[in-house]
N, C-alpha and C positions, 0 to 999 in steps of 0.2 A: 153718591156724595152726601143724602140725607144721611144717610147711617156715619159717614165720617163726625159729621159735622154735631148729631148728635153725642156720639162720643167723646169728641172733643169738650166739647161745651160742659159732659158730664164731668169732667177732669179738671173742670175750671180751665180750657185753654181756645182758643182760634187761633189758628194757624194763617199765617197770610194768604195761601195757596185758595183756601176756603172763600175769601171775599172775592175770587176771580170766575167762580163758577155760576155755568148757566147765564140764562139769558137777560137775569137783573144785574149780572159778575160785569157782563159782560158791557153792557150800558152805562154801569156806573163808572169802571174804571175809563170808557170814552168821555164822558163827561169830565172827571177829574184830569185827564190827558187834555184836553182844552180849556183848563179854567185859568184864569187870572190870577187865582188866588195858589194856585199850585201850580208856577211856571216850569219844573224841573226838565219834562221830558221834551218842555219846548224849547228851550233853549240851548239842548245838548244836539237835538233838531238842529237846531240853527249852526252852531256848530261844526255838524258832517257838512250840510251843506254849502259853507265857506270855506270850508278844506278840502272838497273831495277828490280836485283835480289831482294834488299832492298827494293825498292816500291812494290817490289808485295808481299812480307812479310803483309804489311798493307792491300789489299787489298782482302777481301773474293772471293773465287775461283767461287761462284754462281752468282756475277754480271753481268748485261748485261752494255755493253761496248757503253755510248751515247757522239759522237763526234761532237761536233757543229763547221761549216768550216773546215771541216775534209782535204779538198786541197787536194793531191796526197795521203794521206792515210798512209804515212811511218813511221810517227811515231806511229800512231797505233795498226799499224802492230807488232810493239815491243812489244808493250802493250798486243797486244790479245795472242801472240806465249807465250808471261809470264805467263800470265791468264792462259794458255789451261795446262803446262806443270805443274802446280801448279794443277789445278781440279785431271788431270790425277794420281800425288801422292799422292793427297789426297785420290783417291778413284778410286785405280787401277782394282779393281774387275769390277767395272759397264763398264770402258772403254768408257765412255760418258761423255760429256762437257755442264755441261748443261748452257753457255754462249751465248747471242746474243747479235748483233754488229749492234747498230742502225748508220749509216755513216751520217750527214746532211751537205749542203750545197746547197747556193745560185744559182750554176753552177753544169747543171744535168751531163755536162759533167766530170767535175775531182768529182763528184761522181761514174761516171761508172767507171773511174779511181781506185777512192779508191777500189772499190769491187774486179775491177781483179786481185788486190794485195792479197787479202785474198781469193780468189776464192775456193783456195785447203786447207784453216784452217776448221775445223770441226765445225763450232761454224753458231747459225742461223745467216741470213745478211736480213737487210731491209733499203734501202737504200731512204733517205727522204729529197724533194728538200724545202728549207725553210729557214728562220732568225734567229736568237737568238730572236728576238723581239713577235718571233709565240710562241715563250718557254709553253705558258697555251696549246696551243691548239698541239703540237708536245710532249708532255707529253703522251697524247692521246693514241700512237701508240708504245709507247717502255714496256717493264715489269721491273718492277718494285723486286729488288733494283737495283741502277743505280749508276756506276761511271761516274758522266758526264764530260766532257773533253773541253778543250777551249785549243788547243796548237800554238803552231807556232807564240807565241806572239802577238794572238788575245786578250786577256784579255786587254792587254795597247791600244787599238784601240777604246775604250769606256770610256765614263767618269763613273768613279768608282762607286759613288753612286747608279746613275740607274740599270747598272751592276751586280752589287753584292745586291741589295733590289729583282731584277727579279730571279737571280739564287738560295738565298735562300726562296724565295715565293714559287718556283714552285721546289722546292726538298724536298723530302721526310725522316722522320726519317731512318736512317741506307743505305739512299744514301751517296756517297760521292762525294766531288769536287775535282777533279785538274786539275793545268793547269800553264804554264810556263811566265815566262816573262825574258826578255832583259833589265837589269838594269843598272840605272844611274850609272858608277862610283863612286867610293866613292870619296871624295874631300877634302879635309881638308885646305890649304892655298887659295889664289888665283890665286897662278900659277895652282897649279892642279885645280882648277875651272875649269880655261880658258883652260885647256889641255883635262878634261874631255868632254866641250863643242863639242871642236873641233872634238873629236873622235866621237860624234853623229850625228854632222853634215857632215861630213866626209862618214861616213856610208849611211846617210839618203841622202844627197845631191851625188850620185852616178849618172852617166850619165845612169846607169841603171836603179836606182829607177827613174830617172828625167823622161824615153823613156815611162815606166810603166803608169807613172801618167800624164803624154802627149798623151799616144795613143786613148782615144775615138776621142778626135778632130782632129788626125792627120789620124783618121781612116776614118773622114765626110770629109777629102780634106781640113783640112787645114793645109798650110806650115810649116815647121818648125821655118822659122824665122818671123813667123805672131807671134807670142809668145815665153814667157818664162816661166818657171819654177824656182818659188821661193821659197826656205825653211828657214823658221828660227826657234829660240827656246824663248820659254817666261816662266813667272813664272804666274799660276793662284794657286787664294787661295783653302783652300781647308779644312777639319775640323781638318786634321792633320796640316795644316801650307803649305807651299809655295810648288806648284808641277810644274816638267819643262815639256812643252809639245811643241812638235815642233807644226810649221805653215807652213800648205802647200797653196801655190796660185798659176794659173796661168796667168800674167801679157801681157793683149792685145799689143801688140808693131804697129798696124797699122791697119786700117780699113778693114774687110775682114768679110763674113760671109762662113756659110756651109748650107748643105741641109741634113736634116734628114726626109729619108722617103720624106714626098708630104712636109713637114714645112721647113721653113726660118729660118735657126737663124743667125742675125746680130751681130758683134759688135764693138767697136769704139775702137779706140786708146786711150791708158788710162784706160780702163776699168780692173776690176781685178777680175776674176772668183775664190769663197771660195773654197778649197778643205775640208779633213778632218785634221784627227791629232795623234800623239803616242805620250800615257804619256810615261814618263822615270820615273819611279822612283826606289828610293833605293830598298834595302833588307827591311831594317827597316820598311820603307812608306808602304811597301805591307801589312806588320805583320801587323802594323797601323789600316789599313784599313781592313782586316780582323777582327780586334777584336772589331771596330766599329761596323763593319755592322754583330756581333753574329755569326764569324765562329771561329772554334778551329784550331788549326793546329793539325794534324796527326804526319805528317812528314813535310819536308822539306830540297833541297840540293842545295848548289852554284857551281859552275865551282871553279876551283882553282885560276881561275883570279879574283873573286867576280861578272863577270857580267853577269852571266844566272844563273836563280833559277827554282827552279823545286817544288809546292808546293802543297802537298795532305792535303784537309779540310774537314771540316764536318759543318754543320749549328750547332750554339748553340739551343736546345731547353727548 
C-alpha cells in the first residue's frame, strides 16, 4: 500500500480507498464514525434500526448476508439478529439458521472487527479482504442467494453508472440489493438552496472529516500547516439531469516533501493533490437512477427529516 500511495501522491492524487488503510485507516475512520461533528453513518444507523422489523418482512430468511466495506460491522449486525430471529420462526423445529455472513473490506483489520461483533450469532462467517471493483471474482466465494449490502453511505462515494452496471452484472435472479444513502436536502426557493448547501458542507467540511482526509501525509511527516484541506460542492451532468457532488483537495501551502518507505516525494507551493468525492442526491435522483440502470424497488424508507433513505432492490430481468 506504501508503493500505491506513493504513486498516487506522485500524480498529485489520493484516492479515498488510501485513507482506509492499516492500522492508523483504520482508527481514524472509527473515530470519525463516532464523532458529533460527522453524524452521517450514525444516523442511517439509526435508521436500519427503526425499520428493521419491516425490512426483514422483504427479505427471505435463507439468504446469505454479502457486505461490501462492511467497517465496524454494526449495522449488519442488525441485519443478521433480524434475519436469524425470522429463520427461527419460520422453522422453529429444525432450530438451524441456515444464513452465512460474507463481511468484505479493504482493511483486514475492521474486518476482524466486524466478525467479533457477530462471533456468538449462529450464522456461518467468512470474512473477505477485497474491492467492490473484484465484485466477478468475490462472487466466487459467497452462496448464493445473496442480500448484498453497500451501507454507511458507500453507494454515494461512486459514480452511479459504473456502480450500479457492476452490481447488477454480477447479481443473480432472486438476489437482492440494499443499501443506504445521505440525501441532498430537498430545496425548493434559493434561500433553501443555499441553506441546503451550507448543511453539506457544514458536515463534510468538519475538522474531523478535514484531520481523516489529512492523515496519510501527516502520517509521512508532513506539517499541518505545509497544507490545506479544501472542500467544495459542484453540479456534474448526469442522464437524470444536474447531480451535486462535493470536491475534495489538498492545497500545497509551501515547499516540503515526505519519505515514504526508501522513495521521495516532493512538492511545491501551489501544487494541489485530487482527492475523491460524495454524490448528494435527492430521494427522487436515486429512484432515477434505479430505474435506469433495470432495478425495481422492493421497499424503501426516509428518516422523518427526508435526509437518510434506506432502499431494498432487485435487478429488472
Amino acid at each position: 500500500m506504501e508503493e500505491k500511495l506513493c504513486e498516487s501522491l506522485k500524480n498529485r492524487e489520493l484516492p479515498d480507498y488510501l485513507l482506509y488503510m492499516g492500522t492508523g485507516g483504520a482508527k481514524n475512520w472509527l473515530k470519525l464514525n463516532g464523532s458529533e461533528t460527522f453524524p452521517v453513518a450514525r444516523r442511517l444507523k439509526d435508521l436500519l434500526e427503526k425499520n428493521i422489523e419491516s425490512i426483514a418482512r422483504f427479505i427471505p430468511a435463507c439468504m446469505s448476508l454479502v457486505s461490501v466495506g462492511v467497517g465496524s460491522g454494526e449495522k449488519e449486525k442488525i441485519l443478521l439478529e433480524a434475519l436469524i430471529k425470522k429463520s427461527l420462526a419460520e422453522k422453529p423445529a429444525s432450530g438451524k439458521v441456515p444464513i452465512r455472513y460474507y463481511p468484505i473490506d479493504i482493511n483486514s483489520q475492521l474486518l476482524d472487527l466486524a466478525l467479533e461483533k457477530v462471533k456468538d450469532l449462529p450464522v456461518e462467517k467468512k470474512g473477505i479482504v477485497g474491492f467492490i471493483e473484484d465484485m466477478p471474482l468475490l462472487k466466487e466465494h459467497w452462496r448464493l442467494p445473496v442480500l448484498f449490502c453497500i451501507l454507511g453511505n458507500t453507494f454515494c462515494n461512486y459514480e452511479p453508472e459504473f456502480f450500479l452496471q457492476l452490481v447488477y452484472e454480477n447479481l443473480e435472479q432472486g438476489d437482492l440489493f440494499f443499501f443506504d444513502a445521505s440525501l441532498l436536502p430537498e430545496s425548493g426557493s434559493g434561500e433553501e438552496a443555499h441553506a441546503a448547501r451550507k448543511s453539506v458542507l457544514g458536515t463534510y467540511a468538519s475538522r474531523e472529516n478535514a484531520l481523516f482526509n489529512m492523515y496519510p501525509l501527516l502520517q509521512y511527516g508532513m506539517a499541518p500547516e505545509d497544507f490545506d484541506f479544501e472542500l467544495s460542492l459542484s453540479h456534474v451532468d448526469s442522464k437524470i439531469g444536474a447531480l451535486c457532488r462535493t470536491r475534495k483537495s489538498l492545497n500545497i501551502l509551501k515547499d516540503t516533501e515526505i519519505k515514504i518507505g526508501s522513495e521521495t516525494v516532493s512538492f511545491r507551493e501551489g501544487e494541489v493533490i485530487r482527492m475523491g468525492f460524495t454524490y448528494k442526491y435527492t430521494y427522487d435522483q436515486i429512484t432515477a437512477l434505479l430505474d435506469i440502470n433495470r432495478f425495481d424497488i422492493l421497499k424503501a424508507f426516509r428518516s422523518k427529516d427526508g435526509e437518510n433513505a434506506i432502499f431494498l432492490a432487485k435487478k429488472r430481468i
